[in-house]
Every structure is written in C-alpha cells, then in structure tokens.
ROMARSE-583199 format. One line per 4 residues: number of its first residue (from 1); their letters; for each residue x, y, z of C-alpha. Coordinates in steps of 0.25 Angstrom, whole numbers. Example, Ala and Ser with C-alpha at 12.3 -4.5 7.8 and 13.67 -1.06 7.14 Angstrom:
# ROMARSE-583199
1> as> 49,-18,31 ~ 55,-4,29
# end
This chain:
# ROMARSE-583199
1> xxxx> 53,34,-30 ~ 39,36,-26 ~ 37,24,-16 ~ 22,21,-20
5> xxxx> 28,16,-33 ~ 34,6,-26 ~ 29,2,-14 ~ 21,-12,-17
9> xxxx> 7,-11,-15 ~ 7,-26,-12 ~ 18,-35,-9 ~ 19,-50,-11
13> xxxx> 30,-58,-3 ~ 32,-72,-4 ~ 40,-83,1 ~ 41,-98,5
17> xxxx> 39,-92,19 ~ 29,-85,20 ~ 21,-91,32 ~ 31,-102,31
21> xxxx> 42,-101,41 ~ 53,-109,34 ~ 65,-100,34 ~ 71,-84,37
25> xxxx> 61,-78,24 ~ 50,-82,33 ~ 56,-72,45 ~ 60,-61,32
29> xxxx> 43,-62,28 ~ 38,-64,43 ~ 44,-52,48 ~ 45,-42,35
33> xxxx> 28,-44,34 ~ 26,-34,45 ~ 34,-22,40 ~ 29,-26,25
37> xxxx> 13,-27,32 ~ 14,-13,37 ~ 17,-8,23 ~ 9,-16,15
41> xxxx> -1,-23,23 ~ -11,-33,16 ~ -4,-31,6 ~ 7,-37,9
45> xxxx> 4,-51,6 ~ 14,-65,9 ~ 14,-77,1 ~ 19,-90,6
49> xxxx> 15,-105,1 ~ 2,-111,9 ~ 12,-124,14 ~ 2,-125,26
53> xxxx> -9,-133,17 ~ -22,-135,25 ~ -11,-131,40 ~ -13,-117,44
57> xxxx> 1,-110,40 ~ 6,-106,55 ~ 10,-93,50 ~ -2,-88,43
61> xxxx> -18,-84,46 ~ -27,-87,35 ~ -34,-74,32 ~ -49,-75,23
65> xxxx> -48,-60,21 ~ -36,-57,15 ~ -38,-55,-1 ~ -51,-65,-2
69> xxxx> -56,-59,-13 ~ -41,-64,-21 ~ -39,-76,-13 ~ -53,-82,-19
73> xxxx> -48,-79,-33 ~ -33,-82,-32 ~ -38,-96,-27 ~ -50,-97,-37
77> xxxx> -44,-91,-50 ~ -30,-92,-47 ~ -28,-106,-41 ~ -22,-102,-29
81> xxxx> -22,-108,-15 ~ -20,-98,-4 ~ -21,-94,9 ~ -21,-79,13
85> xxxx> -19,-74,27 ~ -9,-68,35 ~ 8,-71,40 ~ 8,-72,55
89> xxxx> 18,-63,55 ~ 20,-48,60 ~ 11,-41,50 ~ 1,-53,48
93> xxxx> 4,-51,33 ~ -5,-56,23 ~ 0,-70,19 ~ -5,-80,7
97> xxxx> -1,-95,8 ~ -2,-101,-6 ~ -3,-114,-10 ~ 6,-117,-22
101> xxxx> 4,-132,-24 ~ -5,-131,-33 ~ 4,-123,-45 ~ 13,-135,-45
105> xxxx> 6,-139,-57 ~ 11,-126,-65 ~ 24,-130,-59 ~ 31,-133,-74
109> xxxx> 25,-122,-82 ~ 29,-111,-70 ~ 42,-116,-69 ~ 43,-117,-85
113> xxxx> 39,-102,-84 ~ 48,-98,-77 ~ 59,-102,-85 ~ 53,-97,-98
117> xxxx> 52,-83,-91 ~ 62,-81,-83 ~ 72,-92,-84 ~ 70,-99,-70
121> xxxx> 76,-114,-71 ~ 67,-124,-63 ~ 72,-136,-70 ~ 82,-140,-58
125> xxxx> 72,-138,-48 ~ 70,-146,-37 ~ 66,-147,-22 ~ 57,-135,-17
129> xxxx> 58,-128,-29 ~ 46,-131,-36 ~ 38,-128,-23 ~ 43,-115,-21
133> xxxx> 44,-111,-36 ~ 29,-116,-37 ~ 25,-108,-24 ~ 32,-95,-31
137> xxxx> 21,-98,-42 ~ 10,-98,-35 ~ 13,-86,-27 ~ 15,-78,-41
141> xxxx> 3,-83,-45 ~ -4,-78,-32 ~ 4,-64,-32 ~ -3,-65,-48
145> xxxx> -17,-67,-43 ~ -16,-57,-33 ~ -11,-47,-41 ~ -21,-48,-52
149> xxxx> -32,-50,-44 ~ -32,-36,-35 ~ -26,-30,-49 ~ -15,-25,-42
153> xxxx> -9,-19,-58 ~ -9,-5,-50 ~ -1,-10,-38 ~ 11,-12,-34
157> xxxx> 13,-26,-31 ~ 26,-32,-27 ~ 31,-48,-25 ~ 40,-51,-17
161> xxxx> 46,-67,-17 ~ 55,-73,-7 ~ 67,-82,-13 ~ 69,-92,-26
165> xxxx> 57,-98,-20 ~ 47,-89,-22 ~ 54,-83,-37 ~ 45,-88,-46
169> xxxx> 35,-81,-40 ~ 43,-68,-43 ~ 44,-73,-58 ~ 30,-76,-61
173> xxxx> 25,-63,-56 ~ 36,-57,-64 ~ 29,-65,-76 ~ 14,-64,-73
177> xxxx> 14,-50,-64 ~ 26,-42,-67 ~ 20,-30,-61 ~ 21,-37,-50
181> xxxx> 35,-33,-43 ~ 44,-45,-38 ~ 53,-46,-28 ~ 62,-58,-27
185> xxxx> 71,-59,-13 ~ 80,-71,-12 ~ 85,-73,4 ~ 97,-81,-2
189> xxxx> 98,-85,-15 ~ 97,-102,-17 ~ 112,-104,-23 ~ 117,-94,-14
193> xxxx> 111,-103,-1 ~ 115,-115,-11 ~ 131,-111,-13 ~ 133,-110,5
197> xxxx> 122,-122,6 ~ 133,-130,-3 ~ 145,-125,7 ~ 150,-118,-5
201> xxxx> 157,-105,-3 ~ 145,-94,-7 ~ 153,-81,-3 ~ 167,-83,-8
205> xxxx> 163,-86,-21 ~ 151,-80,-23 ~ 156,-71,-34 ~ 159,-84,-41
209> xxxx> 147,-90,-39 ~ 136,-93,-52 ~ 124,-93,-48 ~ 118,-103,-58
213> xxxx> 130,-112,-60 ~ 129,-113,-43 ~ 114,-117,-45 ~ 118,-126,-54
217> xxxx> 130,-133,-45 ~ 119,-133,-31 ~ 106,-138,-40 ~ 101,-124,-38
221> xxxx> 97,-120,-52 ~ 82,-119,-50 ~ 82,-111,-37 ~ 93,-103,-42
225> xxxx> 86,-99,-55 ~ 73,-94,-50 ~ 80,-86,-41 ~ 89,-80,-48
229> xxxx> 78,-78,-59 ~ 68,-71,-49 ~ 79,-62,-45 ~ 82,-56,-59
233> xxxx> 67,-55,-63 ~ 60,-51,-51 ~ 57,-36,-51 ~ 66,-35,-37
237> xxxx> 77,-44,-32 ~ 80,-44,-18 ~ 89,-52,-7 ~ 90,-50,9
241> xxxx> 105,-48,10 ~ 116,-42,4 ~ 124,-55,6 ~ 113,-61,-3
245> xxxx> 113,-50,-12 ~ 127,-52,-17 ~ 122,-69,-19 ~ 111,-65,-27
249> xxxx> 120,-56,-38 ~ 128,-68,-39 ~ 123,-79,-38 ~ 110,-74,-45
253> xxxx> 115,-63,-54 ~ 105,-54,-47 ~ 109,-42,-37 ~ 97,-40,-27
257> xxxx> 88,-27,-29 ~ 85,-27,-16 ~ 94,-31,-3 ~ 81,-34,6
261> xxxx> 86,-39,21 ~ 78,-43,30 ~ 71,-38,42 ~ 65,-43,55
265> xxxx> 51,-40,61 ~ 55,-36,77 ~ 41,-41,78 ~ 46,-55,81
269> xxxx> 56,-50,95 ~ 48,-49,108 ~ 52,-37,116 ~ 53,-34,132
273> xxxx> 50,-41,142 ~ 44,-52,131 ~ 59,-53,124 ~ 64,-56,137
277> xxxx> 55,-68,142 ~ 57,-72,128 ~ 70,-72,129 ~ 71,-80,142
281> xxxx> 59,-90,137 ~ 68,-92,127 ~ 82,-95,132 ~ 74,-105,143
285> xxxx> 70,-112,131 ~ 82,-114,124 ~ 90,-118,138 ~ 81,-128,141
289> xxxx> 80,-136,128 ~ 96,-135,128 ~ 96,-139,144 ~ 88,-151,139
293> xxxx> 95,-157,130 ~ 110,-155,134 ~ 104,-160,150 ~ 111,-149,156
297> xxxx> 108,-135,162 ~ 111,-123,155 ~ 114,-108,161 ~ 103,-100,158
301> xxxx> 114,-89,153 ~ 120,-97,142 ~ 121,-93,129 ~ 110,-96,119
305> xxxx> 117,-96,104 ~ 107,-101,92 ~ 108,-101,78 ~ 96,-104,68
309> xxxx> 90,-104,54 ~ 89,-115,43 ~ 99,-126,44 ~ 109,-124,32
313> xxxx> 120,-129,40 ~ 132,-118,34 ~ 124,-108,27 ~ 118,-104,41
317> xxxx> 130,-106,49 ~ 125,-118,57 ~ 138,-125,55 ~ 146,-114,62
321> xxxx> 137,-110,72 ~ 139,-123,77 ~ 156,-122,76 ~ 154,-108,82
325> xxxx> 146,-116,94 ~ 158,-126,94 ~ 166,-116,95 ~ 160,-108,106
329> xxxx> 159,-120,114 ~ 174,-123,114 ~ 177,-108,117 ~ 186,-107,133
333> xxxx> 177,-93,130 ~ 164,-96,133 ~ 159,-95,146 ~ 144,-98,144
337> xxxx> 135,-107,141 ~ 130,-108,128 ~ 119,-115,121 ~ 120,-116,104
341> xxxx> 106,-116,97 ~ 105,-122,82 ~ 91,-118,78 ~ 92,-124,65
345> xxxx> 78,-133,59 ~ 85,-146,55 ~ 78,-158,51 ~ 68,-160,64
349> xxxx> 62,-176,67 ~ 57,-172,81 ~ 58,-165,94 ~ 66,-169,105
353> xxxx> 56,-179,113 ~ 69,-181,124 ~ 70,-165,124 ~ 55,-162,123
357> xxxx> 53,-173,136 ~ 66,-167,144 ~ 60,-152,140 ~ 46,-155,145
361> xxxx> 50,-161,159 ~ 61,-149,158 ~ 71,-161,164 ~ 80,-170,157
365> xxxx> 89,-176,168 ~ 100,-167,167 ~ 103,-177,155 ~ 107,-175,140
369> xxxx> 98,-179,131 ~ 102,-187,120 ~ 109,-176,106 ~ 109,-165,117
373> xxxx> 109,-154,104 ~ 95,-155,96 ~ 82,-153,100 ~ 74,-159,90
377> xxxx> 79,-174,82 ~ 82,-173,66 ~ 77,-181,57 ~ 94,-182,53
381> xxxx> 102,-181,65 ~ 113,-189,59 ~ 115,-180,48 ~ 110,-165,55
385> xxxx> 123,-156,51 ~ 121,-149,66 ~ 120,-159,73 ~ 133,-167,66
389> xxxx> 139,-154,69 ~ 137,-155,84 ~ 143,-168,86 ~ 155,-163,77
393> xxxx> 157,-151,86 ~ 156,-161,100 ~ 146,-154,105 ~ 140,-161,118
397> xxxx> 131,-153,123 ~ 136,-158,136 ~ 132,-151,151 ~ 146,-148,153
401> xxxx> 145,-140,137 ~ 146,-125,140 ~ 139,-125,128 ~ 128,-133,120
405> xxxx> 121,-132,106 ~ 107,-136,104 ~ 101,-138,91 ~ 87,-134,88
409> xxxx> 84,-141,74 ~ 69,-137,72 ~ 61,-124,68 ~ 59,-117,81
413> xxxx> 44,-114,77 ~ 37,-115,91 ~ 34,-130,90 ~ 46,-136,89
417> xxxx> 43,-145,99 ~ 56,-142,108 ~ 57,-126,110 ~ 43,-125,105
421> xxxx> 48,-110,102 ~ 49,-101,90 ~ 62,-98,87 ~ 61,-82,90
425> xxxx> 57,-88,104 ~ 69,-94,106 ~ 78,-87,98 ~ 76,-75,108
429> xxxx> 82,-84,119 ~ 97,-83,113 ~ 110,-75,115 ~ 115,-77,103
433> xxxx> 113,-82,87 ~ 122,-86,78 ~ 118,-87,63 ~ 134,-89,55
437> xxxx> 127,-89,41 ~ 135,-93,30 ~ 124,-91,20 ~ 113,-81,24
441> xxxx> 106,-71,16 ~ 101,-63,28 ~ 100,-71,41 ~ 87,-69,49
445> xxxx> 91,-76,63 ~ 102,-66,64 ~ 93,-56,63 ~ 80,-62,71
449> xxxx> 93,-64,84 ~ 96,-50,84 ~ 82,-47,83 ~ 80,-54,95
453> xxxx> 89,-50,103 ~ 101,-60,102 ~ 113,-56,96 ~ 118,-65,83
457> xxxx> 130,-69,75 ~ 128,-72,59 ~ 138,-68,48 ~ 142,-59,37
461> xxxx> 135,-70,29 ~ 120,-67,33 ~ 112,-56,28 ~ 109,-50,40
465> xxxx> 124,-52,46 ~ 128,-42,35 ~ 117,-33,37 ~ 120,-32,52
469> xxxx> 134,-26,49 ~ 126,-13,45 ~ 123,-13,60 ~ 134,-17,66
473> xxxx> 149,-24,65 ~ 144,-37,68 ~ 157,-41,74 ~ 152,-42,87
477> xxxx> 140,-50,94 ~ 138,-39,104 ~ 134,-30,91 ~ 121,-40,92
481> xxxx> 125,-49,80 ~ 140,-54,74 ~ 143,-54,60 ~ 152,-63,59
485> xxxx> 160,-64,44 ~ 159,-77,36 ~ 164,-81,25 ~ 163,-96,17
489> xxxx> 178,-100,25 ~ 178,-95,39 ~ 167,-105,46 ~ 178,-106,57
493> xxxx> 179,-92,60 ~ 165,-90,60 ~ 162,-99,70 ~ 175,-93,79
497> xxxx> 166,-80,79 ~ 153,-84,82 ~ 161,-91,94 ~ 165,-78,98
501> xxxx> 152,-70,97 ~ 146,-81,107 ~ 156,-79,115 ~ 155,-64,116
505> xxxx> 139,-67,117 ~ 142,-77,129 ~ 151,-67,137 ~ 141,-55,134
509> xxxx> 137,-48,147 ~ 122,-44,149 ~ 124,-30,145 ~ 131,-35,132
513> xxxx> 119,-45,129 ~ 110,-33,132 ~ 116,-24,122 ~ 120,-35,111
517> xxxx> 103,-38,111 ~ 103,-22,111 ~ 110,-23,98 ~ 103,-34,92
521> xxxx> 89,-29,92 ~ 96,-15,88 ~ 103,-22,76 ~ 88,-31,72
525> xxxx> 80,-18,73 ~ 89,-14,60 ~ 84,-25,53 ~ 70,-23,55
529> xxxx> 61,-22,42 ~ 56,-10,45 ~ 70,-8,41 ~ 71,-18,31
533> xxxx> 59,-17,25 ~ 64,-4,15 ~ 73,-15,7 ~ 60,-22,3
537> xxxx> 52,-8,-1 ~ 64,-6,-10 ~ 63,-20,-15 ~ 48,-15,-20
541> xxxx> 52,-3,-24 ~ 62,-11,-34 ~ 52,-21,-39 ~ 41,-12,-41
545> xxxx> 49,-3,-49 ~ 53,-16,-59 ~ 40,-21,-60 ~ 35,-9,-63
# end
C-alpha cells in the first residue's frame, strides 16, 4: 500500500497522564514523544486534563505561540479552557492541558448520547467515572475544534485514546468527526484487573469467564461498557500484550487489531563515567537510610533487591516478593548481606522526623530506632497489608539479621523528604529487581531495570516477561532477566525461585555481574521504540483505512 495514504498528517494522543505522572502510561507517553516528534513534529500534539488550576503543571512550559490563532477561538467560540505548551519530556512535544470542569453541565445529555448511539451503560456509574468520562468530552470536543477550524477534510488526522478513561472521547469523534481516525488502546482491560483484584482465578478460567455477567458480579458494569463499546466501534483497537490480547477477546468479545508493546526512550540511562558515579551516589544513598533505621553498619557489598509499582498487593506480586525475601533470609545459602527494598506509594501522613534528624547528624547511636522497616509514617499503620506482612513473617531487622527489608511507602519524586531522589536515581543503585506479577499487561519496571543495567525477575504473567522469551530462555538471572512461570496455584513455588535467582545473584563473581549488565542493556536496546514504534504506524495504517 502506498504509505502517504496512511501515514497521519496529525496525530492526537490522550490520556489521564499526560503531564500527570500517576502511573506506567505516563512512562509508555513520556518516553514514545521523542520517536513520535521526529516523525511528526508540531504535529504531534498531547492532551491531558489542566488538574494544576492556577499551580504551574511540573511537567509542562506554557507556550503563547503555539496554535494562537486557534486557542483564541477554541476558547471564545468553543467554550474551552486550555493551556498549550510543551511536555518536558525528550522531544518537548506539543502538549495541551484542558480544563474539563466546565462540561459537567452537559454531563446527562453526553452520557444519554452515548447510550442512544452506541449502547454505553452509565447508569451504574460511580467513583471517577463521571470525571474521566466528562474529560473524554471535552477532549473530543477539542480534537472537534481543531479539526474544523484548520479545515483539515483534506488531511489525514488520526486520535489516538488511552484506556476506558478516555473512550468516549473515541465515540463522540466517531459521532461528530467520523473522518476522523480513532484509535483506542486498553493497557489492561477493568474487569480483567477487576477478576485478579477480587483473588479470583483470571487465567484458569478465563475461557469460562462472561465479560458482562463478571461486571455485573464486581459492580463493574459502567467501566466495563464503555470499554468494550469503544473497542467495537473505534476505527482501530489496540492492547500492549499478547497476554492482554487474549483478555480482551474474551472478556470484551473483541480481538485487538493491533498488538502494540511498549518501548522505552535510552534517553533516560546516564552512560560512562556518569552511570558510574550515578550508580555509586545511589547505592550510598540507599545504605545509609537502611543503616539508619535498623542502628547498624552494613557492608558496602551487600545485595541491594527492590521491587516497585502501584500497591495492588497480589496482582503486582507484593505479597510474594515479601515470601521470597522470607525465604532467602532463612536459606544455610546465603553468604551476603542483603537489603529488600519495597518501593511501593501507600497511604503517606509524613516523613520520618526520628529518620530525618538521625540522617542529618549522619548518627543515631548505634541505636534502632523505633519500627526499624518504614521510612515514612501511614496514615493506617495498623491496617497496611505489608506492613501486617512483616510482622507475620518475624522479620526484626535485628544488627545480628544477615538480611533486612526497608519499606519506602511514597512516590520517589525528588522531594520526598527522606531520599529526596527520583526513583531512576536510585533505582540505578541496585543489583537486582523483582516484579513477580500475577496480573500485568506489560510490566514497565522490568523493562526500565534492564534498561538500567540491573538484572530482573518478573513472570510469564507480565507483558514484557513473555516478550523477553523472544530473546532469551529466561530460565536463568545470568541471561539479565528470569521468567519465572506462574500460574493462579503455585505462589509457593514462585517464591522458592525467586529465592534461587538472589541467591545466584548473591554468589555472582565480578566478571558474571559484568557480563549479566552486558546482557541487560543488550536485551532493553530490543525494546526500544525505534523498534517498537512500527506497531503504532501499523495501528494508523488500520484506522486510516476504516475511516476512510
């Protein structure tokens, strides 16, 4: 096919995270805008909703320039409230933050739309679905106003929307714009994530599982309809992982068109001399907060294991992660030290002031200090599942412990008022990660440690863990990364070998640590989206054809 009949000559992405670090799409955007910028340029243009009000957005520079002549009307004629600027992000895409409160009042006749054209079931609603559904609008209605105001009927214009979040957006412009070509990607479809939320059995039963009847059961019926809704009518239906592509034929009646994984941006790892000093600022960092509160001296050799992401407990493998640490603790194997890091945002009240005072006089008598295993106090101490989990397990944290387990229960955003370090910054500072997801569509902190450097464990559950097996067996740690199987009944066995793979990690001579990072920055270099980025021009290729 001739590619200038499908190759967009703009292209639309939105998302609940666009300048609004909340979660991994952020990192799929962040990092995707620089190989999408080359191609596309100004042209390229990112909307995300304006949460800032009158505080400047962290991650976005206000730009005067950019589309002035449209901004002035959109707001005048169109009733929109918007900011247009650029994504600080490699690429500096252009970037609009919108603010969406005002089409609240359209709320009931929108969501009554939506039902009389294409079936989409808002009567169970609840929690943030209004908010997100009413931001869906008002980017459609932007995308709308653009579009008709550069008269863009002789160009090829493509939408692209992240998630049920954003599907309505997809719906309208199918309504008001259908030349307009949509593309709708789900990460991980609601009652997919719901069914593993639940602890019910997703994979064993899967073929078994109705969709709609599940939704039903978990109180999921409005999330679940406009997804599967903006998966049968957008021009181009897309998820990140073969995993998640067979949830989506089942659970909403709809095979993907388009498998689209996602990349990362090598942008983001320092190199040389500069990767080293990183590495080492890092690892000081991460000793001396453990030092502090456990009151004892740790060797500067010992093995640093983290794991990370949002804090659902079983679907990303907290709960195991911890056994597995349990496990390695009581092995007669290990002969290092080792320190367990949960990186995990809980419920946050404040800082440590007892660790912030022993951290500033770099002194703390040699002494414990009082819950030796969290660096920031919970608003629910008593009820935090990790924490519950520790004491379960008889950690101690004791001088005499060959190893000790920290929790870090806050985003690692550079201000956090302990490490006061971005979580790249001290995620370089590892020897190993583990991420034992047992619901994962993709699994980006895998793939962000081996991009670093640090060699990973996840499972045959994660997006990425099956990907990696193009690339290698993922038996082994030394390979870079461990794929280890998992199925919804073998938690014990899990645990048993990630144990082994720390201990394979802990007995690793220099020259093995050497060629293992050798073959984690080979494996990440394969996933990079200069690589990746021919999934999405087939994705365009599909939608423009349909719109068409």
């Amino acid at each position: 096919m001739n590619k200038s009949v499908t190759t967009p000559d703009y292209l639309f992405e939105s998302s609940w995270e666009v300048c609004n670090k909340v979660g991994g799409i952020y990192t799929v955007l962040s990092t995707k805008a620089h190989t999408l910028q080359q191609q596309f340029d100004d042209r390229l243009i990112f909307i995300g909703p304006d949460v800032w009000g009158n505080n400047p957005a962290p991650d976005f520079e206000e730009d005067s320039a950019l589309y002035s002549d449209w901004k002035q009307h959109a707001e005048t004629a169109d009733g929109l409230k918007i900011k247009i600027g650029r994504w600080k992000v490699p690429g500096k895409p252009v970037a609009i933050l919108l603010d969406f409160m005002p089409f609240f009042a359209e709320r009931d006749t929108f969501f009554f739309s939506m039902w009389e054209n294409f079936k989409v079931d808002s009567i169970h609603a609840y929690g943030d679905y209004d908010e997100a559904c009413i931001f869906a609008l008002a980017t459609g209605r932007l995308i709308e106003s653009f579009y008709r105001f550069y008269r863009l009927d002789d160009k090829k214009v493509v939408a692209l929307f992240n998630e049920w979040m954003l599907g309505m957006g997809a719906l309208f412009l199918q309504k008001r714009v259908p030349a307009v070509a949509t593309i709708f990607t789900t990460h991980a479809t609601s009652i997919g994530r719901s069914i593993a939320g639940n602890n019910k059995p997703l994979y064993a039963y899967l073929d078994q599982y109705d969709g709609d009847q599940m939704a039903r059961e978990l109180n999921m019926e409005a999330k679940h309809s406009v997804e599967k809704q903006t998966a049968r009518f957008a021009d181009c239906f897309t998820t990140v992982s073969d995993i998640t592509a067979r949830e989506c034929t089942r659970l909403l009646d709809r095979a993907p068109d388009v498998v689209t994984p996602n990349g990362f941006e090598p942008d983001f790892v320092p190199t040389g001399k500069n990767y080293t000093a990183k590495r080492k600022e890092a690892r000081a960092a991460l000793l001396n907060v453990a030092e502090k509160l456990t009151g004892t001296r740790i060797a500067d050799d010992a093995l640093l294991v983290s794991t990370s992401g949002r804090y659902e407990y079983r679907n990303k493998g907290i709960d195991v992660f911890i056994e597995a640490i349990n496990r390695l603790r009581a092995s007669s194997d290990l002969t290092r030290e080792v320190v367990a890091f949960i990186m995990v945002p809980a419920w946050v009240h404040e800082a440590r002031a007892d660790l912030k005072e022993a951290l500033a006089r770099d002194f703390n008598n040699g002494r414990p200090l009082q819950f030796p295993f969290i660096t920031h106090w919970l608003n629910n101490m008593q009820e935090d599942r990790v924490l519950n989990y520790l004491n379960y397990c008889g950690f101690t944290n004791a001088a005499t412990d060959k190893l000790k387990i920290v929790f870090v229960p806050c985003y690692l955003s550079g201000n956090d008022g302990i490490f006061n370090k971005p979580y790249y910054d001290l995620l370089i500072g590892m020897d190993a990660t583990v991420y034992p997801s047992y619901y994962e569509p993709w699994g980006y902190t895998p793939l962000e440690s081996v991009a670093f450097g640090i060699p990973t464990i996840t499972t045959n559950l994660a997006g990425f863990g099956l990907w990696s097996h193009k690339s290698v067996s993922g038996s082994n740690i030394k390979e870079g990364v461990a794929v280890i199987e998992r199925t919804d009944f073998n938690y014990f066995e899990v645990a048993d070998a990630i144990r082994d793979a720390l201990l394979t990690l802990a007995d690793a001579t220099p020259k093995e640590i050497t060629a293992i990072r050798k073959n984690c920055f080979e494996l990440a270099s394969q996933a990079e989206w200069s690589r990746f980025i021919w999934y999405y021009e087939r994705a365009f290729e599909v939608a423009l054809t349909r719109a068409d």
